[in-house]
C-alpha positions in Angstrom: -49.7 11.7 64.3 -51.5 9.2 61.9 -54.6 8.1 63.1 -55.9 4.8 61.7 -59.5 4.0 61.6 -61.4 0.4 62.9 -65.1 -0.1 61.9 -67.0 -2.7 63.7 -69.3 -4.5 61.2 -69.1 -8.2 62.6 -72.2 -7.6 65.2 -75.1 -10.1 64.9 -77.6 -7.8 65.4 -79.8 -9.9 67.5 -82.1 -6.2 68.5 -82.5 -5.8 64.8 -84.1 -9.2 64.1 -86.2 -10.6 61.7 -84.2 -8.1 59.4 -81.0 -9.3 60.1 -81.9 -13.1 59.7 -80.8 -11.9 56.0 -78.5 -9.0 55.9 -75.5 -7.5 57.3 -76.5 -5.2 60.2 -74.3 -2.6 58.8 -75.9 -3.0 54.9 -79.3 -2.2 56.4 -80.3 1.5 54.6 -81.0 4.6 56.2 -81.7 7.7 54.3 -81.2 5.7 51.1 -77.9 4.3 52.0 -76.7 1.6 54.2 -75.3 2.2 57.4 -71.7 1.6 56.4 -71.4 4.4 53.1 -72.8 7.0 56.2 -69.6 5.8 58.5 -67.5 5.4 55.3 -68.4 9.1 54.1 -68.4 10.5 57.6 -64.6 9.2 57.9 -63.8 10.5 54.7 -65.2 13.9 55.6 -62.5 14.1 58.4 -59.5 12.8 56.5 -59.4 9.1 57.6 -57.8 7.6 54.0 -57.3 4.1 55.4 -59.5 2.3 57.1 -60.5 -1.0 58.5 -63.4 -2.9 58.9 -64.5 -5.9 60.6 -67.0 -8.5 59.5 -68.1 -11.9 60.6 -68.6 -15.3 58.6 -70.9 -15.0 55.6 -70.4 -11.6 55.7 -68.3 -11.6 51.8 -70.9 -9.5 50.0 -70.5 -6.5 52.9 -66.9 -6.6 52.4 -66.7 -6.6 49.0 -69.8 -3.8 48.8 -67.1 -1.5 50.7 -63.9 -2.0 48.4 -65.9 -1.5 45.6 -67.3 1.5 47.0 -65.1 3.1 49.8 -62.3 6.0 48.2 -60.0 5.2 51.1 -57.6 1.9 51.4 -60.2 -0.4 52.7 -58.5 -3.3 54.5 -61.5 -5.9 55.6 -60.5 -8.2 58.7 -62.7 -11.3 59.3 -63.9 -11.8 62.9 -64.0 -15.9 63.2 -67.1 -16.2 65.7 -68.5 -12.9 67.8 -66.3 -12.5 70.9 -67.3 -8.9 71.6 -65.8 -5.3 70.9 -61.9 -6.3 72.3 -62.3 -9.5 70.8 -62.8 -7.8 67.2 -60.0 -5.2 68.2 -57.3 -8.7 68.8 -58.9 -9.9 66.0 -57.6 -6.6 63.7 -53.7 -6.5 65.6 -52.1 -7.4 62.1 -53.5 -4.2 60.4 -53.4 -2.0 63.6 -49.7 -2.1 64.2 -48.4 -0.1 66.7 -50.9 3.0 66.1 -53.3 4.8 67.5 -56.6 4.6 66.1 -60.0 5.3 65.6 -62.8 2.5 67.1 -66.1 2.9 65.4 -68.9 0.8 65.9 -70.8 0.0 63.2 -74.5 0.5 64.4 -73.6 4.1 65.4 -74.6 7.3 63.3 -74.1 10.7 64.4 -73.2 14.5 62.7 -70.8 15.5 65.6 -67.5 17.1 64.7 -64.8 15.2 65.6 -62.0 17.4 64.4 -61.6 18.5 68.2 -61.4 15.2 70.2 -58.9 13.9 67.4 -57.0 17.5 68.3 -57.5 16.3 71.6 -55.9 13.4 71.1 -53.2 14.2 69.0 -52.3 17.2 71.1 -52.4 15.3 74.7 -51.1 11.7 73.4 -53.7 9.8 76.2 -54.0 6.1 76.7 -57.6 6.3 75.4 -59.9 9.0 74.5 -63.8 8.5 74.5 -66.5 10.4 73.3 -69.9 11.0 75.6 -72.9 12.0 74.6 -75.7 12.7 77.5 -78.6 10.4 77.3 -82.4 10.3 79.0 -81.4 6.5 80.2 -78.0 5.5 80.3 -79.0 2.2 81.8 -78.7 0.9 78.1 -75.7 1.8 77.0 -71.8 1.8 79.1 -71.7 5.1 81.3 -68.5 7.4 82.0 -67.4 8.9 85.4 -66.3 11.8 83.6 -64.6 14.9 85.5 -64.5 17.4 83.0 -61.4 16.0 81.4 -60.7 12.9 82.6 -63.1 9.4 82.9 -62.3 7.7 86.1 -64.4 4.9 85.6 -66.6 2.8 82.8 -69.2 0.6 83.5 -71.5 -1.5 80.9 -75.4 -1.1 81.1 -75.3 0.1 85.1 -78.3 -0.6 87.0 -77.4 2.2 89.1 -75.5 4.9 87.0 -72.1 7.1 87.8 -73.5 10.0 85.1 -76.0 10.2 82.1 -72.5 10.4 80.1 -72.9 7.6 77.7 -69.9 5.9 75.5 -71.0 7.7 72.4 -69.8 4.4 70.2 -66.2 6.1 68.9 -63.2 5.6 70.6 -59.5 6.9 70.0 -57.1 4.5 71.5 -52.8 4.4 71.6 -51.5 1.2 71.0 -51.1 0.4 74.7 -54.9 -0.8 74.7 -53.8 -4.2 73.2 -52.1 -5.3 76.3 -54.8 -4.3 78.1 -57.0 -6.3 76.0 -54.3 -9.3 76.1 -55.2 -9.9 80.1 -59.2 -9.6 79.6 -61.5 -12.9 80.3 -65.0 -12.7 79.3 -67.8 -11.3 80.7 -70.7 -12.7 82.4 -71.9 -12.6 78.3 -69.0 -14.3 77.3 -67.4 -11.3 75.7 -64.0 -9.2 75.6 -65.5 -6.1 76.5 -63.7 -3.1 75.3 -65.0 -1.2 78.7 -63.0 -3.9 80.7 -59.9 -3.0 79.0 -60.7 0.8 79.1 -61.0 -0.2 83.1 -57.6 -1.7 82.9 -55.8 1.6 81.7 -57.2 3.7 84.2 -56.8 1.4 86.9 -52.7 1.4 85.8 -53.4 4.9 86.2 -52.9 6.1 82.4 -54.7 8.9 80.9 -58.4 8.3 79.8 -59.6 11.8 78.2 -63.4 11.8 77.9 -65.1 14.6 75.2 -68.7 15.3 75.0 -70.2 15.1 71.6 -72.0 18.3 69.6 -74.7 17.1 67.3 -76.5 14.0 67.5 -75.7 10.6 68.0 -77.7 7.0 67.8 -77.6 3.6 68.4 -79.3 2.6 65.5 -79.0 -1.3 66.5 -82.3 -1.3 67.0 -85.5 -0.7 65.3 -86.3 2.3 66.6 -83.0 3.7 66.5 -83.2 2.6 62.9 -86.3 4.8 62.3 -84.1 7.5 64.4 -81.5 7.4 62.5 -83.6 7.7 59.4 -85.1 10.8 60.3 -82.0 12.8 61.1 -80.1 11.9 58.3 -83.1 12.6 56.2 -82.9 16.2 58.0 -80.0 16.8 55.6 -81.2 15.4 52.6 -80.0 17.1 49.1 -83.5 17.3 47.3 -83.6 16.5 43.5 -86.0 14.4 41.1 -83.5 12.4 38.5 -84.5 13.4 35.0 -86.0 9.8 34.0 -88.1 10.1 36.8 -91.7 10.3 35.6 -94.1 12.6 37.4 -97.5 12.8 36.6 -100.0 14.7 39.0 -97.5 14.6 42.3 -97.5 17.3 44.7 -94.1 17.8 46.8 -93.8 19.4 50.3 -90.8 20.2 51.7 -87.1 18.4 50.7 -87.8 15.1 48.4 -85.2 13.2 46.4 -86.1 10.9 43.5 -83.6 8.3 42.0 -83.7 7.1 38.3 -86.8 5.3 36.8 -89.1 6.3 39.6 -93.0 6.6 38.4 -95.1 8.5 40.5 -98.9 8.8 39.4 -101.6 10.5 41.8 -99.1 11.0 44.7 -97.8 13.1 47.4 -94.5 13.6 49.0 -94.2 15.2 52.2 -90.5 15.9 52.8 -88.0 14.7 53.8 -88.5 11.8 51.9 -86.7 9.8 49.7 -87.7 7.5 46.6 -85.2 5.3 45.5 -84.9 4.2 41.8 -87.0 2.3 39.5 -90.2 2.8 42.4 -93.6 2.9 41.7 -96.1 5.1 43.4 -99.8 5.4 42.8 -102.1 6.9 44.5 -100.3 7.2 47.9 -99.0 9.8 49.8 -95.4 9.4 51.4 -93.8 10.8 54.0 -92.5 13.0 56.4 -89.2 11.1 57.2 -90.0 8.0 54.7 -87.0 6.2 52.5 -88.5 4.5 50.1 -85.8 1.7 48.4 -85.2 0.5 45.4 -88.1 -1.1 43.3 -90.7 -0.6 45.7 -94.2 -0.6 45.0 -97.0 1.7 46.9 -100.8 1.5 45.8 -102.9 3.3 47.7 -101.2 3.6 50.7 -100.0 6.2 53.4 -96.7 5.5 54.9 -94.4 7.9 57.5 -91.6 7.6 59.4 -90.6 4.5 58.0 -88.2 2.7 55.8 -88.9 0.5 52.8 -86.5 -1.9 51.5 -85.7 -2.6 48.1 -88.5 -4.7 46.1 -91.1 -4.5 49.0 -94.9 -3.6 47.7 -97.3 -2.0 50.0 -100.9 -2.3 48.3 -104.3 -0.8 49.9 -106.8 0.5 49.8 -106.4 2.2 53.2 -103.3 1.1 54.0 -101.2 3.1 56.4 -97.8 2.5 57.9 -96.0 4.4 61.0 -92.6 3.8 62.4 -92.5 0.7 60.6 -89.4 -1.1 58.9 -90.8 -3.4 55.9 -87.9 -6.2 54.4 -87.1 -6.6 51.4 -89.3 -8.2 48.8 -92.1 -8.5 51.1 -96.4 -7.9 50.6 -98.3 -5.9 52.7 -101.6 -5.6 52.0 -104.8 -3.9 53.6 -108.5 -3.2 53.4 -108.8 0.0 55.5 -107.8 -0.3 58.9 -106.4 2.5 60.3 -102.2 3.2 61.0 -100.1 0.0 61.9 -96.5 -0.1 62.8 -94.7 -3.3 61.3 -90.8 -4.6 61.5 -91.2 -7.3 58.9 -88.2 -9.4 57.9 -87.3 -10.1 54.2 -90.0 -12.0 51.8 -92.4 -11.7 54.3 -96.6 -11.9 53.0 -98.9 -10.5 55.4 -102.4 -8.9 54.8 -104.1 -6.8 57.0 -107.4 -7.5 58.0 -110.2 -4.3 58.2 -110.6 -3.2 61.8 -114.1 -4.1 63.7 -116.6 -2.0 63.5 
């Protein structure tokens, strides 16, 4: 059975605000890439070859980042105005067909295996299959009812929750989900919400198969899952300094990658970090779980679990940033006063006054 796949890029990304006033939730990097080559790649490594993906107005540049890029048959399907998760499904019918396929949502990261819930799938031809993944709070996210096998209900962001079985943001669906879809009316958020039509298969009493997750999986619509997300993938990081790199007095800890053109002076890297090409470091010290973009300048700062965009410049002395995302092209500066944790949209100036004595 050939499975298609569907990736959901179209999302506003309201939680991920003032970053995504200027890009593409899916474009924003983690681990050094954006959030869309990690999907792409993670397809690829379980033998998805064509794939679809959804994006919203204005979103050109994402979709022709991915042909360029992506090694499978890329078809891109434009989402007229956000309608929700079934609304972006309709919106893809033409490429879909009749077959089954994949749903991915494009804020989603994880390293699980899928090869046996697409066995699953294949072998037991279901309505729907869902993947769960146990959460602390599933009050965020849309829960399962799950019996072992089968989910007998879904419900969206429950006050009062059926299971900590979350809908781990990938979904295998048969065709029959589009009539499902074709009967929803919006929710109370005015959206086609693909846990509506899930609702509307089991209620006709077809088979919804639910399979828990190994590994790790996160929203990363948020900035915290952002920073989440950053620091698992940077568990795997491939370590490696690019032979135009120049090095001069740097100390490195632990797994640290360094792209092309990179000058580090008076520096330390405590891995996993990585430092993307044509940076500048000087007397700073980086890391644990710190992605450093393209072009970035650091002067005398400290910065951890964080992520730097491309073209951002960090200047001290004293400076030191935690859990912090910092936009693209944007100034931080600081006389010393002690750690600060920032989300700072693109081309952003902001100086950091010393702390009281």
């Amino acid at each position: 059975m050939d499975v298609k796949a569907l990736v959901l890029c179209a999302g506003r990304g309201t939680r991920l605000r003032p970053l995504t006033h200027t890009w593409a939730k899916a474009s924003l990097p983690v681990a050094g890439r954006p959030i869309w080559q990690h999907i792409f790649a993670y397809l690829a490594a379980h033998g998805f070859d064509e794939i679809g993906v959804v994006v919203g107005p204005g979103q050109e540049e994402l979709a022709g980042r991915v042909r360029q890029w992506s090694p499978q048959r890329v078809t891109v399907v434009l989402q007229a105005e956000p309608g929700g998760i079934a609304h972006a499904v309709a919106a893809a019918r033409s490429y879909l067909a009749d077959d089954p396929f994949l749903l991915y949502l494009g804020d989603n990261l994880t390293n699980a295996d899928l090869g046996p819930a697409l066995r699953r799938f294949r072998a037991e031809a279901p309505a729907a299959l869902l993947t769960l993944q146990r959460v602390a709070d599933p009050r965020a996210f849309g829960v399962a009812a799950f019996d072992g096998r089968r989910v007998t209900a879904v419900v969206e962001k429950p006050a009062d929750p059926p299971s900590d079985l979350a809908i781990a943001g990938i979904y295998l669906f048969s065709p029959e989900v589009h009539g499902a879809i074709a009967g929803l009316r919006p929710s109370a958020r005015g959206e086609l919400e693909i846990t509506d039509a899930v609702s509307r298969l089991i209620a006709a009493g077809r088979t919804v198969l639910g399979h828990e997750l190994s590994g790790w999986w996160v929203d990363a619509g948020s900035a915290r899952g952002l920073l989440t997300a950053n620091a698992l993938l940077l568990e795997g990081l491939v370590p490696g300094v690019d032979p135009t790199a120049v090095l001069e007095d740097v100390t490195i800890e632990g797994r640290v990658a360094v792209g092309p053109g990179a000058v580090l002076r008076r520096a330390r890297l405590r891995g996993p970090v990585v430092i993307g090409a044509g940076s500048c470091l000087t007397d700073s010290e980086v890391g644990p779980f710190a992605s450093v973009g393209e072009g970035v300048s650091l002067d005398g700062v400290r910065v951890w679990n964080s992520i730097l965009l491309p073209g951002s410049r960090l200047a001290g002395p004293g400076l030191c940033l935690a859990h912090s995302v910092v936009g693209a092209g944007s100034t931080v500066s600081s006389r010393p006063a002690g750690p600060a944790t920032l989300v700072v949209g693109d081309d952003a100036h902001l100086a950091i006054p010393p702390r009281p004595r």
